[in-house]
Backbone as CSV, one residue per row, in Angstrom:
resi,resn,N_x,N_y,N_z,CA_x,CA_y,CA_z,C_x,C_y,C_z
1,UNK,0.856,-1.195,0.000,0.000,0.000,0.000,0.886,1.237,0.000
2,UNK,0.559,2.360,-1.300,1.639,3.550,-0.666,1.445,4.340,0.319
3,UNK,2.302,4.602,0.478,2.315,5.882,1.356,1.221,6.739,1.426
4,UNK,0.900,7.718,2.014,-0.079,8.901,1.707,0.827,10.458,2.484
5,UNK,1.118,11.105,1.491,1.065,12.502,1.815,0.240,13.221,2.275
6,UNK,0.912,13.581,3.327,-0.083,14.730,4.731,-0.109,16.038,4.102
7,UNK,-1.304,16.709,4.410,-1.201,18.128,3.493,-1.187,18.635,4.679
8,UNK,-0.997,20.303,4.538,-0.762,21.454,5.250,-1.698,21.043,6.619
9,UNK,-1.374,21.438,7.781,-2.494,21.203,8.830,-2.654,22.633,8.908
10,UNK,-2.962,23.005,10.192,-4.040,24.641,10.377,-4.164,25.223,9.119
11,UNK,-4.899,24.982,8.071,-5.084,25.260,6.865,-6.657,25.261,6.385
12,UNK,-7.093,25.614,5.360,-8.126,26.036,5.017,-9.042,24.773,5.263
13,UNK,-8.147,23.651,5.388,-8.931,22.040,5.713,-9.734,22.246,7.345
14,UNK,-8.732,22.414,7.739,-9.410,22.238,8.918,-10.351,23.531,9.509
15,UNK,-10.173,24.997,8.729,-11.126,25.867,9.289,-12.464,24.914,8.564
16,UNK,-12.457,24.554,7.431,-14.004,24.040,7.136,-14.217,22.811,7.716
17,UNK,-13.637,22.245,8.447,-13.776,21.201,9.134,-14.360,21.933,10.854
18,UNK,-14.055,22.888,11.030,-14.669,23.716,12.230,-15.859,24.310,11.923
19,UNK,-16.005,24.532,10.572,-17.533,25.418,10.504,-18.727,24.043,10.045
20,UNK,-18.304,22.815,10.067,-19.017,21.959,9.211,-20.657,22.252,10.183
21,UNK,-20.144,22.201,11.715,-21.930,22.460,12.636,-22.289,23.587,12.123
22,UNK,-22.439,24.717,10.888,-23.013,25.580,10.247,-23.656,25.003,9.129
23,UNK,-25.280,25.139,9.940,-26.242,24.435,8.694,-25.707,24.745,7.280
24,UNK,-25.498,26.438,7.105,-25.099,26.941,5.555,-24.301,26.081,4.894
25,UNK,-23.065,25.028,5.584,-22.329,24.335,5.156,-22.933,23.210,4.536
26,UNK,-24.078,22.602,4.654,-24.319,21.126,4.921,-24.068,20.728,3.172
27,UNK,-24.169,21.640,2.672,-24.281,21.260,0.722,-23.464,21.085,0.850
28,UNK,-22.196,20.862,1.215,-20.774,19.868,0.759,-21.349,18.984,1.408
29,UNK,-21.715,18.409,2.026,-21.419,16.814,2.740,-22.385,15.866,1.874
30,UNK,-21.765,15.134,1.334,-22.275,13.754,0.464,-22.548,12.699,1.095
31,UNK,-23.872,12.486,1.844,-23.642,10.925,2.810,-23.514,10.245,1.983
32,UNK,-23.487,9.037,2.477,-23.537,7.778,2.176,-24.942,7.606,2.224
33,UNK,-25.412,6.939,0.775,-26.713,5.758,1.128,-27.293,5.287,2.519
34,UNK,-28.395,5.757,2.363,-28.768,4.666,3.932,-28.709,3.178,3.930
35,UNK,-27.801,2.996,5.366,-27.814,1.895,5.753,-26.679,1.085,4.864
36,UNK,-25.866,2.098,4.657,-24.904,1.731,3.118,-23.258,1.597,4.185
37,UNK,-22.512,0.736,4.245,-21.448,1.132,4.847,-20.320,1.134,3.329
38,UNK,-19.348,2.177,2.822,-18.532,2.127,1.682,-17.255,2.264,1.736
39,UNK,-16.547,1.683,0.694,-14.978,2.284,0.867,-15.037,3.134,-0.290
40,UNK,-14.708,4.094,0.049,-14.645,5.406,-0.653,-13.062,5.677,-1.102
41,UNK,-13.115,5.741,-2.671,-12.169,6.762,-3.108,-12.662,7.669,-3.809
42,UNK,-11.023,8.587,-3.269,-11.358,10.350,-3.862,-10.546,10.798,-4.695
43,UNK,-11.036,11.376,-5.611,-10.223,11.962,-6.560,-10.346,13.434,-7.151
44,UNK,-8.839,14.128,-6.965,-8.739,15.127,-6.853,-8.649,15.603,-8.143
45,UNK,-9.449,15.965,-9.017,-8.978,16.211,-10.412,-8.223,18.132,-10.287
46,UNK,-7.592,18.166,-11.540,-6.778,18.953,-12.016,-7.766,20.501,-12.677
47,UNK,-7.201,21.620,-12.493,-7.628,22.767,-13.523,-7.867,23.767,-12.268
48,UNK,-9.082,23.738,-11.807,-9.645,25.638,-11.148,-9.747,25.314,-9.875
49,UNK,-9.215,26.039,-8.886,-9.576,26.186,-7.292,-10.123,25.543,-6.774
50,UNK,-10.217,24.706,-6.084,-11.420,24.085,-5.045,-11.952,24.878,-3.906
51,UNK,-13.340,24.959,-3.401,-13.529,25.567,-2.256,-13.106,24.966,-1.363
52,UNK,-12.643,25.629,-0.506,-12.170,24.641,1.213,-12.962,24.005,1.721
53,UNK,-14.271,24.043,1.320,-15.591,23.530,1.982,-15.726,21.751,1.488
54,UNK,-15.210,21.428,0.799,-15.377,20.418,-0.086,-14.641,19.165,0.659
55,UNK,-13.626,19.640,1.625,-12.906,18.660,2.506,-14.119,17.932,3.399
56,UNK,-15.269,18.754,3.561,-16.201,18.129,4.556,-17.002,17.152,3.617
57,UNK,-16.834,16.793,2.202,-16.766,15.883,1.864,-16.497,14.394,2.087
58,UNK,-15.529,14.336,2.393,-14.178,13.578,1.834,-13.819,12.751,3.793
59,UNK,-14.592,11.215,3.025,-14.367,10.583,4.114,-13.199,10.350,5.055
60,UNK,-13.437,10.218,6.630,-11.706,10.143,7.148,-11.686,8.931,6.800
61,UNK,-9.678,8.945,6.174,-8.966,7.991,6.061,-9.467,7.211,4.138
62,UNK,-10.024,8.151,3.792,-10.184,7.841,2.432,-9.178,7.985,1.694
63,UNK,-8.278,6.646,0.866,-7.486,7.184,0.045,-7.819,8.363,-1.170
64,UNK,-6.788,8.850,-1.465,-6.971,10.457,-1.965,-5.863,9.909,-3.666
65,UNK,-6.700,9.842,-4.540,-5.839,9.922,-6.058,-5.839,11.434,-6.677
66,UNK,-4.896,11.655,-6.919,-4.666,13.216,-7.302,-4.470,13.372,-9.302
67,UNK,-5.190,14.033,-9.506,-4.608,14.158,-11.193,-3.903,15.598,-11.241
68,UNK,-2.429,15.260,-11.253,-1.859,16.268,-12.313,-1.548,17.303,-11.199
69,UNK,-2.321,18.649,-11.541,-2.652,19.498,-10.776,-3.482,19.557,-9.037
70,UNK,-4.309,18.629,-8.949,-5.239,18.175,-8.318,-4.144,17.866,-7.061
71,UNK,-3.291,17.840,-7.178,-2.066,17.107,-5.830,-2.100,19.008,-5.525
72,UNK,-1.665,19.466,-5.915,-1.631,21.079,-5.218,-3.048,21.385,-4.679
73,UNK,-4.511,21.372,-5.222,-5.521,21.362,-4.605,-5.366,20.063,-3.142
74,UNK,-5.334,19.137,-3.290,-5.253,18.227,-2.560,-5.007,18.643,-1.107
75,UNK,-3.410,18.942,-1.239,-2.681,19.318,-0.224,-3.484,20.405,0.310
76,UNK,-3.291,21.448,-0.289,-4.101,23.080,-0.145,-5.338,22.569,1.061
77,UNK,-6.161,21.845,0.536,-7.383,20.695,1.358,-6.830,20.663,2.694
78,UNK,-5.799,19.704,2.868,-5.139,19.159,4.160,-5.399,18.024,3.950
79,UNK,-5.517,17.599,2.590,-6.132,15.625,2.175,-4.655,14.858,2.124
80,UNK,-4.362,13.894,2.360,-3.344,12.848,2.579,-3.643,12.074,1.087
81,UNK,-2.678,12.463,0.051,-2.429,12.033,-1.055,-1.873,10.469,-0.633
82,UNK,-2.455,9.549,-1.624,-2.328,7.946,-2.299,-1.444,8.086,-3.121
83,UNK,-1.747,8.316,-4.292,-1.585,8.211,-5.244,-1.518,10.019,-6.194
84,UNK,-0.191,10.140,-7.017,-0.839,11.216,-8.170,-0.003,10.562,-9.137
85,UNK,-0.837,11.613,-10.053,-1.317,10.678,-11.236,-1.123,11.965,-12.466
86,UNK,-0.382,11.563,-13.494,-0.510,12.879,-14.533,0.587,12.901,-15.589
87,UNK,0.799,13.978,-16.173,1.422,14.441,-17.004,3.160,15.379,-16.184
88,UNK,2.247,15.721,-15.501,2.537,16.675,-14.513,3.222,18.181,-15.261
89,UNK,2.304,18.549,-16.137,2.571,19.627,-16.931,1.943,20.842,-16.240
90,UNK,0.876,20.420,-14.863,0.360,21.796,-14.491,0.520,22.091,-12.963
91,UNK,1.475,20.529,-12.150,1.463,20.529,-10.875,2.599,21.660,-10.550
92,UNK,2.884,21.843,-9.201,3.608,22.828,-8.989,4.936,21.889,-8.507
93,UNK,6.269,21.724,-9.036,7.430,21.234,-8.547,7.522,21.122,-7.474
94,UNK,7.385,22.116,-6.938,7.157,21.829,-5.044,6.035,20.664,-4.367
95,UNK,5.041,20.623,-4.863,4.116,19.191,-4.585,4.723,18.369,-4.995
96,UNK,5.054,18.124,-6.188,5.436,17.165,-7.329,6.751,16.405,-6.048
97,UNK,7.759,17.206,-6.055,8.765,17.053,-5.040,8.552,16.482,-3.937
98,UNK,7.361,17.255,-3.368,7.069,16.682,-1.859,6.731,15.606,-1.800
99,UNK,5.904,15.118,-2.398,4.840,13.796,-2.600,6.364,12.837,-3.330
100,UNK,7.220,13.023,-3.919,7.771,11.566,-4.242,8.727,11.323,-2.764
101,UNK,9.397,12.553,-2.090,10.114,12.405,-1.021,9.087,11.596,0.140
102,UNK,7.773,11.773,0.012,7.251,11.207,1.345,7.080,9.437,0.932
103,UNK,7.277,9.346,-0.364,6.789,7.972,-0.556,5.857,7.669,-0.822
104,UNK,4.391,8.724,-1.518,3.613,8.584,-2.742,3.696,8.068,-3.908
105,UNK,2.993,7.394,-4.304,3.159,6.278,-5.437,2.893,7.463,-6.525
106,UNK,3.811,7.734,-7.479,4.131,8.528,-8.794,3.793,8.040,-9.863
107,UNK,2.475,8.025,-10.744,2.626,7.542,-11.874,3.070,8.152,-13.000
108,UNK,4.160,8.670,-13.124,4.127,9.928,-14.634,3.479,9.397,-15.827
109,UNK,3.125,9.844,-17.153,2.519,9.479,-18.215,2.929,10.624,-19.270
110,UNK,3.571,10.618,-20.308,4.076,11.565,-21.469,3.079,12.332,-21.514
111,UNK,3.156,13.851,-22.145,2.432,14.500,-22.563,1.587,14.508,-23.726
112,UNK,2.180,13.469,-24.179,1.395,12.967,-25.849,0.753,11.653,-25.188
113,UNK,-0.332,11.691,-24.792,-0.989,10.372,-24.177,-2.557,10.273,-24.579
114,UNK,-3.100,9.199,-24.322,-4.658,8.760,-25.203,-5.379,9.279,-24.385
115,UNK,-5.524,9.377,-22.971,-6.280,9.955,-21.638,-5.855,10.999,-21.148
116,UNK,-7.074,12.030,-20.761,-6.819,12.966,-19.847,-6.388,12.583,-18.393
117,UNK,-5.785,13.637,-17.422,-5.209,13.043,-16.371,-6.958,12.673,-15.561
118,UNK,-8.127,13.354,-15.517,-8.912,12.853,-14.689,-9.269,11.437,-14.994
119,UNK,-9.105,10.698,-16.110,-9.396,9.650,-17.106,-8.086,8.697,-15.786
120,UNK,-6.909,9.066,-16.135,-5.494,8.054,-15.556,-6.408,8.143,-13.901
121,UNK,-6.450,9.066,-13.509,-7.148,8.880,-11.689,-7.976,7.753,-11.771
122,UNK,-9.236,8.314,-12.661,-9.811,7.292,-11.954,-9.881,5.472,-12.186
123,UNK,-9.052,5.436,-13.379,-8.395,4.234,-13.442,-7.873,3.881,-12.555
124,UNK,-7.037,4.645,-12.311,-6.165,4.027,-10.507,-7.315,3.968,-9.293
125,UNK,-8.202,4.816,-9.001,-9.083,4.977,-8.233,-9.834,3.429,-8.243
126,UNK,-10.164,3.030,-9.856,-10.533,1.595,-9.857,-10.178,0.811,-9.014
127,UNK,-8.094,0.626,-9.252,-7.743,-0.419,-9.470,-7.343,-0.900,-7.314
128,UNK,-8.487,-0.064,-6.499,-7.967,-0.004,-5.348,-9.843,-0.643,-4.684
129,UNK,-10.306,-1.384,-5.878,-11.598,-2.023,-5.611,-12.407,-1.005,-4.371
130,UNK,-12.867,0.131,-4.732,-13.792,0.777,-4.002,-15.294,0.533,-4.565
131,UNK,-16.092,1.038,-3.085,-17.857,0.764,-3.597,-17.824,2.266,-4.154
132,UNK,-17.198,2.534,-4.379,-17.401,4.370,-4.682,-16.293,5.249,-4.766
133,UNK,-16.616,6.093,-5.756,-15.489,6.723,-6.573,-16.005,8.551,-6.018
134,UNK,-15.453,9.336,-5.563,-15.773,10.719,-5.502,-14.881,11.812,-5.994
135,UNK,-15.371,12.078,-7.054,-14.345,13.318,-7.667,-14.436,14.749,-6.943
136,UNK,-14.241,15.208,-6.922,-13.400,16.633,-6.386,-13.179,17.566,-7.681
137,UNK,-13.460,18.990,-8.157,-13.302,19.540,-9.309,-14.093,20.316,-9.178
138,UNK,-13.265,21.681,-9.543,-13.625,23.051,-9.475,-14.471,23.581,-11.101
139,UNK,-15.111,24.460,-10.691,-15.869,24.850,-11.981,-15.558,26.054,-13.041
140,UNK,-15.805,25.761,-13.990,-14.639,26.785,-14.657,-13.881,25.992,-15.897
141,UNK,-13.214,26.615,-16.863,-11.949,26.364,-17.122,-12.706,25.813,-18.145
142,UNK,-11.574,25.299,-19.036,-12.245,24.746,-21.029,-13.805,23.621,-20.793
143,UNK,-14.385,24.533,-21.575,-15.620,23.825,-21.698,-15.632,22.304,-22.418
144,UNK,-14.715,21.966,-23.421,-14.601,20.518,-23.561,-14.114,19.871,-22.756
145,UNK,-13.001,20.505,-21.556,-12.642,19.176,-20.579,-13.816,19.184,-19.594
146,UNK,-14.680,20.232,-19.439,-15.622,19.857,-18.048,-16.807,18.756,-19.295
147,UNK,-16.892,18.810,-20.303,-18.031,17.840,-20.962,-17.157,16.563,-21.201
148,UNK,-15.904,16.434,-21.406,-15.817,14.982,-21.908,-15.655,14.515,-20.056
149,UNK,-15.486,15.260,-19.273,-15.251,14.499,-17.540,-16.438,14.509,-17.529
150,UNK,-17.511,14.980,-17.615,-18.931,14.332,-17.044,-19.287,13.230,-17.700
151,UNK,-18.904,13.008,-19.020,-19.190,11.899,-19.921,-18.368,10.985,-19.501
152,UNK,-16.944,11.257,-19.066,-16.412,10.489,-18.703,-16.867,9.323,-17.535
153,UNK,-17.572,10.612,-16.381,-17.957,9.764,-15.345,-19.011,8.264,-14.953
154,UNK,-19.542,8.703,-16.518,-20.258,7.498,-16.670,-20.091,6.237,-18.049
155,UNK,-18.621,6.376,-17.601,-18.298,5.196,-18.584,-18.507,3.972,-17.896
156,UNK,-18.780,3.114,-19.068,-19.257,1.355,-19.152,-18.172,0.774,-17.867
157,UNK,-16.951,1.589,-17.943,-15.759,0.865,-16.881,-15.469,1.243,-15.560
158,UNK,-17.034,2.121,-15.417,-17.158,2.593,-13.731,-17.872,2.096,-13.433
159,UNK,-18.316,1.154,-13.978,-20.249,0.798,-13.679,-20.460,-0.012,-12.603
160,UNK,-19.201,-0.578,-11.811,-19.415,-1.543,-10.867,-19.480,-1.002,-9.359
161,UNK,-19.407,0.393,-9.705,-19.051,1.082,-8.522,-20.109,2.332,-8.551
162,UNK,-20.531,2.739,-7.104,-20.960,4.329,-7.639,-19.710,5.257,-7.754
163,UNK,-20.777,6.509,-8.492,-19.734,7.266,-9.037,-20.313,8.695,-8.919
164,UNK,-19.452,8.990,-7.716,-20.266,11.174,-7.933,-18.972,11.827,-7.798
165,UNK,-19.718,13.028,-8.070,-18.761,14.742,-8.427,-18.975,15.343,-7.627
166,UNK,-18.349,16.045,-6.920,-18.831,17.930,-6.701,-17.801,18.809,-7.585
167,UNK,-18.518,19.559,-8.390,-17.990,20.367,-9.450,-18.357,21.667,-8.735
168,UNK,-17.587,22.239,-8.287,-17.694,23.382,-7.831,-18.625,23.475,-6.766
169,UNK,-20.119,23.948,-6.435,-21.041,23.725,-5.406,-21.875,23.178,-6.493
170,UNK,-21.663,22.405,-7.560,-22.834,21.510,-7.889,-22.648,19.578,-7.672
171,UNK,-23.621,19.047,-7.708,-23.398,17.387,-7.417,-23.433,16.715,-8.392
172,UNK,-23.165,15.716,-9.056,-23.301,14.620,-10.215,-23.310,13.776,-9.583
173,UNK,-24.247,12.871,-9.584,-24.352,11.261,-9.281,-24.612,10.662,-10.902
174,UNK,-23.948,9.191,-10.999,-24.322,8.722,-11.619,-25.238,7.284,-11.905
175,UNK,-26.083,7.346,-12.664,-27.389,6.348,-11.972,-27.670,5.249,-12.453
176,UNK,-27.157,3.904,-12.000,-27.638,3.051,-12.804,-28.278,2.101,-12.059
177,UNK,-29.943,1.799,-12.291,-30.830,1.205,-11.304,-31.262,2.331,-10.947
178,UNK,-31.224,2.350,-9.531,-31.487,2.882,-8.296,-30.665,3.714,-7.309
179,UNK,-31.224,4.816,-6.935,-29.981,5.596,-6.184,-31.316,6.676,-5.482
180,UNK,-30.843,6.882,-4.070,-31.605,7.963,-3.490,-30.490,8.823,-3.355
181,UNK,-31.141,10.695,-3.732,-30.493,11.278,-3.681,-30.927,12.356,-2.331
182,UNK,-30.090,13.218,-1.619,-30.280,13.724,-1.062,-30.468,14.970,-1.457
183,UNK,-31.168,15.840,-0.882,-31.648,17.559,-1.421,-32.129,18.498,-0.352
184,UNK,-33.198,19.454,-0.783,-33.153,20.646,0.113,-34.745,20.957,-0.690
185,UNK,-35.933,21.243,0.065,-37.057,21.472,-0.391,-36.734,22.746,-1.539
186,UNK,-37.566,22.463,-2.972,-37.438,23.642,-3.793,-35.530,23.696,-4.280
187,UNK,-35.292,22.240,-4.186,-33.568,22.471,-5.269,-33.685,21.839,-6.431
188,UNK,-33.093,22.488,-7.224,-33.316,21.911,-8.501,-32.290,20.446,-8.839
189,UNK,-32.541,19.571,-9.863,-32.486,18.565,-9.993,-32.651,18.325,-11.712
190,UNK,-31.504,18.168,-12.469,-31.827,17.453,-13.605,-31.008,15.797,-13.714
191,UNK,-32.116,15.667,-14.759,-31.773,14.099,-15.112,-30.955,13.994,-16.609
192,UNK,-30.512,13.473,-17.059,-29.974,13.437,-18.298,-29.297,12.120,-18.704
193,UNK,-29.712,11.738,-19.923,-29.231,10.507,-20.232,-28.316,10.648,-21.044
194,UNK,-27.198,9.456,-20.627,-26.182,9.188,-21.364,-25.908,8.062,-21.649
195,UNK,-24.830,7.715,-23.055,-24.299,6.513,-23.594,-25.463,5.906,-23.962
196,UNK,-26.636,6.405,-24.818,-27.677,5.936,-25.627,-28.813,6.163,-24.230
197,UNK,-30.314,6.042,-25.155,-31.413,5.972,-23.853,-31.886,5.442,-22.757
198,UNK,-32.216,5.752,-21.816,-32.411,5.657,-20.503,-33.664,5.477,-20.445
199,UNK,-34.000,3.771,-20.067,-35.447,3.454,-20.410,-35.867,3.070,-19.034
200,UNK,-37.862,3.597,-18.664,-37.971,3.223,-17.559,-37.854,4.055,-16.538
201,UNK,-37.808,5.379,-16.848,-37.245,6.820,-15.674,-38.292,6.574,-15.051
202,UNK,-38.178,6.390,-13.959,-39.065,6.589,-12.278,-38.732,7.579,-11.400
203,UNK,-38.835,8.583,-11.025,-38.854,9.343,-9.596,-39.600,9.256,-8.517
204,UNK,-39.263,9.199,-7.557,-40.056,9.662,-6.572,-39.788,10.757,-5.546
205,UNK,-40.568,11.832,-5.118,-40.271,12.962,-4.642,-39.844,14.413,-4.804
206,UNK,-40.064,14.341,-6.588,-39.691,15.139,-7.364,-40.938,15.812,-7.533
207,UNK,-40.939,16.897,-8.129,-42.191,17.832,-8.385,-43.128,17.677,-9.552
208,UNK,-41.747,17.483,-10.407,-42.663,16.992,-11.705,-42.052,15.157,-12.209
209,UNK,-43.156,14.675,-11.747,-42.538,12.877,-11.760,-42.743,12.167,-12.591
210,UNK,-41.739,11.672,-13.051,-41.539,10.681,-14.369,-42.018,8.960,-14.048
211,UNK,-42.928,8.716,-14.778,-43.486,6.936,-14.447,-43.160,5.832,-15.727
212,UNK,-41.862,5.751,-15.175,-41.720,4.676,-16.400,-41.173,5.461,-17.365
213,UNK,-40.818,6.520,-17.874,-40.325,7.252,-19.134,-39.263,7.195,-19.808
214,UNK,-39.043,7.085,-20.816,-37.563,6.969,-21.603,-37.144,8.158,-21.697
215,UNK,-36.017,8.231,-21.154,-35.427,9.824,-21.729,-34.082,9.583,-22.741
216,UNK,-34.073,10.177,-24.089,-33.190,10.381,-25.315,-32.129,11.170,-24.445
217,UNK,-30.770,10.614,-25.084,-29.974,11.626,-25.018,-30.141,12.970,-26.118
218,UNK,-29.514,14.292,-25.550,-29.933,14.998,-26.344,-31.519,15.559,-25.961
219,UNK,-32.344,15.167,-25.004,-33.594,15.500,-24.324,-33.613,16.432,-23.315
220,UNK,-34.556,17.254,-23.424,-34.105,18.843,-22.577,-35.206,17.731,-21.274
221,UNK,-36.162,16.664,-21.869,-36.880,16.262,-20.721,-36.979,16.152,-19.463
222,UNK,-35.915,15.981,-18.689,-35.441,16.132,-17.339,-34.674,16.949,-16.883
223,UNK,-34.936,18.190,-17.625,-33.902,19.628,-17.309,-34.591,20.018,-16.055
224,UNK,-34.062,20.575,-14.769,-35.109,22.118,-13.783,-36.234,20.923,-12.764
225,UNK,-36.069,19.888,-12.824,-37.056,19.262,-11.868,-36.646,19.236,-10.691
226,UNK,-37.980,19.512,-9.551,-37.681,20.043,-8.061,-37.929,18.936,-7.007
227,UNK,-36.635,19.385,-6.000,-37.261,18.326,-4.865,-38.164,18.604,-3.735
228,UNK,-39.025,17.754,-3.556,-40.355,18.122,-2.672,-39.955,18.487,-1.558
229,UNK,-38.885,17.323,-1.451,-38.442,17.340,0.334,-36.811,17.340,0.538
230,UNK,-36.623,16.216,1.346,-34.856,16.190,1.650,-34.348,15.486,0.954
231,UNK,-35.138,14.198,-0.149,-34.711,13.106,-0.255,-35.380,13.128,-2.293
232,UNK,-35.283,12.166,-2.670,-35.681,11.660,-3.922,-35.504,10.304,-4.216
233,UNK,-36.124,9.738,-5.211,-35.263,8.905,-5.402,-35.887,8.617,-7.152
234,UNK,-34.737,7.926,-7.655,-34.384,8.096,-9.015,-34.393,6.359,-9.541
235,UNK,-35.015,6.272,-10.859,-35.100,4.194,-11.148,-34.858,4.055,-12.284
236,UNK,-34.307,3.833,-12.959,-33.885,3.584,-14.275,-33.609,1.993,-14.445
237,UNK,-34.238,1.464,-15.333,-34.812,-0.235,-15.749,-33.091,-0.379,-16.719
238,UNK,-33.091,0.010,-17.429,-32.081,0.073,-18.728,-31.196,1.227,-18.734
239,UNK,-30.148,1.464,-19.158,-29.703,3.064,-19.950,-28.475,3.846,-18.416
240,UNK,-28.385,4.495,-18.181,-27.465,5.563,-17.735,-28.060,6.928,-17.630
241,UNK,-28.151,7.068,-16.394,-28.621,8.946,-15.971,-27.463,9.763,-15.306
242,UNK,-27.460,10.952,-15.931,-26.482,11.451,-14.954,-27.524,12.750,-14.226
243,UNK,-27.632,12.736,-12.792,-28.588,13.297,-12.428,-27.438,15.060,-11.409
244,UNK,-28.096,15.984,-11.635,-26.899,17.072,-11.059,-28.005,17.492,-10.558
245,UNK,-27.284,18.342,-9.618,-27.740,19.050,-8.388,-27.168,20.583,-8.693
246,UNK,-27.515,21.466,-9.244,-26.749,22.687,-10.009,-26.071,23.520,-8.971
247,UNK,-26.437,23.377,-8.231,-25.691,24.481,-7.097,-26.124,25.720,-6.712
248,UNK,-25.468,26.584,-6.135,-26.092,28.395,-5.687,-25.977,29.097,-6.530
249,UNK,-24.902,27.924,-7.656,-24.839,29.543,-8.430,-25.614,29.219,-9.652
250,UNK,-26.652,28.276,-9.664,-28.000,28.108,-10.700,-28.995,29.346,-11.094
């Protein structure tokens, strides 16, 4: 097992780890499924700022895979790096440095390569058999890398695992079957299908509720739908949903 790099302590990790008893906070925290016990990995992807708030995420003692850049967010966190993972064309030498001296497992990969670095994470993130994969990733930055990573997130080769985001203050779960999601009376909620149609859409607890429905990719159909209460829950027979939670700044 490698090592894990300790990030900064009295650092922006742990002030949001002091404000977490501030209801305002509670939109970072991702439970777990009820009645669900998981091994969680996290992955720190690469590109725009993370809020400090996002550590109240991020289970204790969860290994931490870093892409690229994502090892400088990481640390910044106060998260105990596994694994990074990259090109390392955007990390800062000083992480890069720190993390091989502590005995972090280094994967380098050429700059002329078939995968983006969030693509190499969560391969590794795989290959450490978790019930669950949690990305980390700030919002912002080239509009084709934030669309091929959401597409990404629901590839055929995550499917054995769940798989969510927080992209800035918004959520991505990805849905295959069954999944209850958690919410906030009056938050918005879209559904969207990916990797061909999504047959069989069920909700429950949503405002405007789908019974049985196919949704097309390419379908504005499950754009803006609201949650009644704290909870939802989402059924898909066939197909792939990627269901988001847009955030404050919707």
């Amino acid at each position: 097992m490698p090592q894990a790099l300790r990030g900064a302590r009295g650092s922006r990790a742990e002030r949001a780890v002091a404000s977490a008893a501030d209801p305002r906070n509670l939109i970072w925290v991702m439970p777990a499924e009820e009645g669900v016990s998981e091994r969680v990995v996290v992955v720190v992807s690469g590109g725009e700022a993370l809020n400090p708030q996002v550590a109240l995420a991020v289970p204790a003692g969860a290994p931490v895979v870093a892409a690229d850049s994502g090892l400088d967010s990481a640390l910044a966190l106060g998260l105990d790096v596994t694994v990074a993972t990259g090109d390392f064309d955007s990390a800062s030498p000083e992480s890069v440095a720190a993390a091989e001296a502590s005995g972090v497992r280094i994967e380098r990969h050429p700059a002329e390569k078939d995968a983006t670095d969030l693509e190499l994470a969560l391969d590794a993130a795989v290959s450490m058999t978790p019930d669950r994969i949690l990305v980390l990733a700030g919002r912002g930055g080239r509009l084709d890398h934030e669309l091929s990573a959401l597409l990404l997130l629901a590839s055929e080769r995550y499917s054995a695992m769940h798989v969510d985001a927080l992209v800035g203050d918004a959520r991505v779960y990805v849905i295959r079957g069954e999944r209850e999601l958690a919410g906030r009376p009056g938050e918005l909620l879209t559904l969207v299908a990916v990797n061909g149609p999504a047959v069989g859409v069920t909700t429950n607890g949503l405002e405007y509720p789908l019974r049985g429905e196919t949704l097309e990719p390419g379908s504005s159909r499950g754009v803006s739908n609201v949650f009644e209460g704290d909870a939802a829950r989402v059924t898909v027979e066939t197909g792939v949903l990627l269901a988001i939670r847009p955030g404050e700044s919707a």
